[in-house]
C-alpha positions, -999 to 999 in steps of 0.1 A, spaced: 159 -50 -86 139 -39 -59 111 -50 -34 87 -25 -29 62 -28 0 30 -6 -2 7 -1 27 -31 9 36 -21 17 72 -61 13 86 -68 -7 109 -84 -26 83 -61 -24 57 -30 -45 42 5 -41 36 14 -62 0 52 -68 -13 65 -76 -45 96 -71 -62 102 -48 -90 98 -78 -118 64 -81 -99 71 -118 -98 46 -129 -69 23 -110 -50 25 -113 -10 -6 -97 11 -12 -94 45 -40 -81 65 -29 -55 91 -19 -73 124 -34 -59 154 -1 -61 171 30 -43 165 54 -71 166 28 -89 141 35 -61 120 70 -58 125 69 -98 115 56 -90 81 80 -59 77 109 -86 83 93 -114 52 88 -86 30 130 -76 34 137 -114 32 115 -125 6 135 -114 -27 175 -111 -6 196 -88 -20 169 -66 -33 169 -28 -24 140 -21 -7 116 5 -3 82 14 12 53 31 -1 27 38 30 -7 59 20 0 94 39 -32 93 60 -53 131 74 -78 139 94 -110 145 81 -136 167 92 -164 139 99 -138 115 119 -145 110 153 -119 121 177 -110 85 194 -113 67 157 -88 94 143 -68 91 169 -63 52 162 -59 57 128 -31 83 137 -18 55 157 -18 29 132 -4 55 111 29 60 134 35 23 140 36 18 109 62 44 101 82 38 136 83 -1 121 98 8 88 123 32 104 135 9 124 139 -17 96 161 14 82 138 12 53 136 39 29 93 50 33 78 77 5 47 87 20 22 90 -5 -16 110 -4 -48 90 -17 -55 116 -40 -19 111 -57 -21 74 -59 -57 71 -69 -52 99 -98 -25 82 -111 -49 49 -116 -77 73 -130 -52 82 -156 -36 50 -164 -75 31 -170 -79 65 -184 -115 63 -162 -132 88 -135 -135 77 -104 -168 77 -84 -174 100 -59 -192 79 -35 -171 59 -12 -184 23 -19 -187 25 -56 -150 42 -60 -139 15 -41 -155 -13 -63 -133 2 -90 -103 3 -70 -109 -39 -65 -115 -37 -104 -81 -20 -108 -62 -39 -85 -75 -77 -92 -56 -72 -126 -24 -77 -106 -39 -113 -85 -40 -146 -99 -71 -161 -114 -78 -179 -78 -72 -147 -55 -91 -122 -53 -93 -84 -47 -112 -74 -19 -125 -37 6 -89 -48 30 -66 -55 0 -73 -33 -29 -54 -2 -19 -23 -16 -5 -21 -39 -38 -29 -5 -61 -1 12 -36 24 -15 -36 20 -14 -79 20 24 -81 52 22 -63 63 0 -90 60 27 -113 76 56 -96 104 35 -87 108 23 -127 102 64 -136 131 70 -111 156 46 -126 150 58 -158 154 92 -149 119 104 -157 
């Protein structure tokens, strides 16, 4: 087996562990300190011993409309994030948006909005499959939860040679 930990490296995103049977669901909102991150890092490599383990983190860009000073924390985020898991001598696969999100659009075999708030109301959609009946999917959540899954899957297509 393996623990897979997928994260939405914003400063208002999550990083959410499971382990390959997908046997419980662990979320946690981004820390606003590096050693809180690192702290989370270090539950998700304890929380299912003995698992491999490997990390799926949203490959984050600039884009055009981003202010300079908010890109540049994003960038930071972005780096502590991948200095953390290095240093946990975790294995990371650095995925884009567009490849994650596609590979939802094709599995619900739906489009996805173009505006920002309503494709993300289908990303909660997606992603509250995976919760319990008493959580719930939410804007900080969603896209380290539909990560954290899509690793899932690329891990499972690896192991069977796919």
């Amino acid at each position: 087996m393996k623990t897979i930990i997928g994260i939405d490296p914003g400063a208002s995103g999550a990083i959410t562990f499971t382990n390959s049977e997908n046997k419980k669901l662990y979320i946690h909102k981004c820390h606003p300190s590096i050693s809180g991150r690192a702290v989370i890092v270090e539950m998700a490599k304890s929380a299912f011993k003995g698992d491999d383990i490997v990390a799926y983190i949203e490959k984050v860009h600039a884009m055009p409309h981003d202010g300079r000073s908010s890109l540049f924390k994003f960038g930071v985020n972005y780096g502590v994030w991948l200095g953390i898991l290095a240093s946990k001598q975790i294995p990371t696969v650095e995925v884009s948006p567009q490849k994650w999100m596609n590979f939802w659009k094709e599995y619900h075999g739906v489009g996805l909005p173009k505006k920002k708030k309503e494709r993300k109301n289908v990303l909660k959609d997606f992603a509250s499959v995976y919760l319990d009946e008493n959580k719930k999917a939410t804007l900080w959540n969603a896209d380290s939860i539909l990560i954290t899954m899509y690793g899932i899957y690329m891990e499972k297509e690896k192991e069977n040679g796919m």
